[in-house]
N, C-alpha and C positions, 0 to 999 in steps of 0.2 A: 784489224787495222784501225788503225786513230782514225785517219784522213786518207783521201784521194790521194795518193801520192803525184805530183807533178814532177815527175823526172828532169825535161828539160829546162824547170826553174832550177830544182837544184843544180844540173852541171852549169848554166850560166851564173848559177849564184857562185859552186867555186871558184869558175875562171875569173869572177868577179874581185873575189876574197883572197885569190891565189897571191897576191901583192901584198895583201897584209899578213902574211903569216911568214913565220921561219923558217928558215932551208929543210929542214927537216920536215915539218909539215908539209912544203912543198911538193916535196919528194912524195908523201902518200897519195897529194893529189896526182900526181901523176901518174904515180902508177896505177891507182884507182881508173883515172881516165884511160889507159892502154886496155887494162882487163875487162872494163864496162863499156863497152860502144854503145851508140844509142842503139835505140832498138833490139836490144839484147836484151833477152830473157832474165838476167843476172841482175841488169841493173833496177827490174822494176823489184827483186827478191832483197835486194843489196837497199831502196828505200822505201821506209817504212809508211814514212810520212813527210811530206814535204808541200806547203802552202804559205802562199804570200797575202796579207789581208791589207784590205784599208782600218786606219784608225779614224776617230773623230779628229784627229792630226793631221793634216793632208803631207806636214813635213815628214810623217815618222809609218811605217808599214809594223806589221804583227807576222812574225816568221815563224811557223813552228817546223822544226826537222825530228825526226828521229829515225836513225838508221838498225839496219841488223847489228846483233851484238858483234858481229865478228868485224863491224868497221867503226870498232869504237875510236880508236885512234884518230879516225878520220871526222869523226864525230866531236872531238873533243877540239881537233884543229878548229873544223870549221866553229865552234863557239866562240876559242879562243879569238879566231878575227872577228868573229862579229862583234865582239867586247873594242878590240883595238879600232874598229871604226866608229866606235862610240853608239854599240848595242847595249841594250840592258836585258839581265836576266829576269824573267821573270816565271814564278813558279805559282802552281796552284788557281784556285778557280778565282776568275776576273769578277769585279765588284758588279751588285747586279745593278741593272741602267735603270731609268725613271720606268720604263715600260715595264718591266719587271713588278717591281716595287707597290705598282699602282696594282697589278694580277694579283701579287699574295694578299693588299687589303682587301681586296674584293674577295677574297679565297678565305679569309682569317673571320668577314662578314658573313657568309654565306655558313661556318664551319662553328662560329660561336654560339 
């Protein structure tokens, strides 16, 4: 598994997102929601990954989801509202921070 999955962010994040998306995605949420109750066995198999971070942004959060292959539709909804509330995608490994940076000189000294 990626991450801890938090289930109950994800279903509030749908309900949340469920406004921003198309009749048809809609409809996946919903039925997703009918088949998955909380505390269901299904729903912790159904995500894979699901966490909410803080950024150095207090405006803007770091979402990562990833669900089972079999709710990819639902997967791809929920992207798509995240985009239409003014999410950004972003892919691959985040730049490293000044802490970082200052470990590999000290790493590159020690290594030369």
């Amino acid at each position: 598994k990626e991450g801890q999955p938090d289930v109950y962010a994800f279903i509030q994040m749908l309900l949340t997102l469920k406004s921003a998306m198309k009749p048809e995605e809609q409809t996946l949420v919903d039925q997703f929601l009918q088949t998955h109750p909380p505390k269901d066995e299904k729903l912790d198999a159904a995500i894979l990954c699901c966490r909410v971070q803080k950024m150095w942004d207090e405006d803007h959060k770091k979402v990562f989801v990833k669900l089972n292959q079999a709710y990819a539709g639902l997967q791809g909804a929920v992207e798509n509202a995240l985009r239409t509330v003014g999410g950004v995608p972003l892919y691959g490994q985040a730049p490293r921070g000044s802490l970082e940076r200052e470990i590999q000189t000290l790493l590159d000294e020690f290594n030369a």
